[in-house]
N, C-alpha and C positions, 0 to 999 in steps of 0.2 A: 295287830296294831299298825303293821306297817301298811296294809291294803286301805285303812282307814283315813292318814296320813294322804295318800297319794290321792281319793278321792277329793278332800278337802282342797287343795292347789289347785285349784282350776285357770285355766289362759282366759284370755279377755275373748271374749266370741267376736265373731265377724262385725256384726250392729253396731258394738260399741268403736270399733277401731275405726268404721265408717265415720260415722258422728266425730268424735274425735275430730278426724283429718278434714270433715266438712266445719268445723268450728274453726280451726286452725286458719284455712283455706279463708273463709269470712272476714276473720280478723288480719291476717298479712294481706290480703286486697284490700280491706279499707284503710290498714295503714300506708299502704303504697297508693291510695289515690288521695290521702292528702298531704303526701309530702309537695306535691306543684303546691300547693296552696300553701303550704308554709313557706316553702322557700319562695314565693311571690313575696308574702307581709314581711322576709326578710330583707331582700332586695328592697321592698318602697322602704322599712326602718332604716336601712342605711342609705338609700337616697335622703328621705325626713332631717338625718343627723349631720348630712354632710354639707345640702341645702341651710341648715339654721348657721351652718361656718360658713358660708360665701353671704351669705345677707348680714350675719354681723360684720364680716370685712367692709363688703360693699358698703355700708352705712360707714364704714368708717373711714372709706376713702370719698366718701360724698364731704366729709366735712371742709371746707374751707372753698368749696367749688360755687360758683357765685347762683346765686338765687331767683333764677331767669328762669321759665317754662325754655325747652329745647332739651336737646339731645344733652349727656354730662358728656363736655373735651375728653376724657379720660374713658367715654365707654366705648367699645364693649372688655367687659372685665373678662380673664379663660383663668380656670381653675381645674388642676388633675386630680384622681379618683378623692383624693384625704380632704378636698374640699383647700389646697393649697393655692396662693396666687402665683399666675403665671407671668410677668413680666411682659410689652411687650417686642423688648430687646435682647427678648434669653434665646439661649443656643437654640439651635435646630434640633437637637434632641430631647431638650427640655420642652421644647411647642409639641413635639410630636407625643407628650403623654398630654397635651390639653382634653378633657375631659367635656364639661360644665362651659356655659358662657351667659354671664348676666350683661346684659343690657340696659342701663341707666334712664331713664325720661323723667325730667320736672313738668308736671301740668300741672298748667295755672289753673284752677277753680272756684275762680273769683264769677264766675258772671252765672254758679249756681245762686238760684236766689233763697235758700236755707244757708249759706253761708256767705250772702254777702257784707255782712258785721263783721266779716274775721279780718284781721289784718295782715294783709300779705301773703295768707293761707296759698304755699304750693304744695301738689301733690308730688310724693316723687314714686315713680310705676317702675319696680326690678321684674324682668321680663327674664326667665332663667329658662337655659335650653341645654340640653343632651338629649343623648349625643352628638356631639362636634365633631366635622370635619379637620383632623391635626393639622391635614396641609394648609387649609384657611380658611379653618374657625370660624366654617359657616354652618348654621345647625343642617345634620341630617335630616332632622324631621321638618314636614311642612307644615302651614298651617298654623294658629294657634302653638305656644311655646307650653312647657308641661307644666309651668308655675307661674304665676302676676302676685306679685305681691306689694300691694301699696301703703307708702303711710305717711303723715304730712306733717308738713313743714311750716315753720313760717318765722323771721327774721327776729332775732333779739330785740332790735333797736329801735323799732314800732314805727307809725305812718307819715312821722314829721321830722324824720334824722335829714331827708332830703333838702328840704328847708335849711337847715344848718350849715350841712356841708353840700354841696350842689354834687361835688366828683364820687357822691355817693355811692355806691352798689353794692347791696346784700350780699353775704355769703350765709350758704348754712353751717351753722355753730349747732352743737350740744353741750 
């Protein structure tokens, strides 16, 4: 009974421990050539989340800045990695985590002729760039900025407030 016993136990033969390790072999290389790709769509997710924080600030520091096509007084805005604003009278060490830098322009698009009924219709164009140069907060990249993001504007108080009050000038409100 015991000869019987030891026949039946048989080891895994060569072939199979082959196959095996070429299965193995298969699956740990295609998992190691898509981790670049995940961690790319992780990177752009948190550029995507940090991006939608500096354009709700930006939009909220656009309010009250007056309703003219040009540069906004107040641009260009610097924001470090958590999508924070930077001031730009903070310390020397707080510039030096600036990150992010959005860029403000109101364009007028009044003299499109599918929108020339609208009243007082300006665009306003957030030009967002990283990475920035800490020392001054000029994009490293050249070229075209990695985000434009536009979206319009146009004055509460409609095409005949000027009439009224002559010392008139638009701000944007929300």
């Amino acid at each position: 009974m015991k000869d019987r016993v030891a026949s039946e136990c048989r080891g895994f033969s060569l072939i199979e421990i082959v196959i095996t390790i070429g299965i193995l072999a298969t699956v740990v290389i295609s998992l190691v050539g898509i981790l670049p790709v995940g961690i790319k769509f992780a990177e752009d997710a948190a550029n995507r989340t940090v991006l939608a924080v500096i354009l709700e600030d930006v939009h909220n520091r656009l309010e009250g800045q007056l309703l003219e096509p040009g540069e906004v007084p107040s641009s260009p805005f610097f924001y470090d990695r958590q999508g924070l604003h930077i001031h730009a009278g903070s310390d020397e060490d707080l510039k030096m985590s600036r990150l992010y830098r959005a860029d403000a322009r109101l364009v007028d698009i009044a003299e499109d002729s599918q929108l020339k009924d609208t009243s007082g219709l300006i665009a306003a164009r957030i030009e967002l760039w990283w990475p920035v140069d800490p020392d001054s907060g000029a994009p490293l990249r050249q070229g075209k900025p990695q985000e434009t993001i536009t979206f319009y504007l146009t004055p509460l108080t409609g095409p005949e407030w000027s009439r009224i009050d002559s010392g008139y000038r638009p701000k944007i409100e929300f």
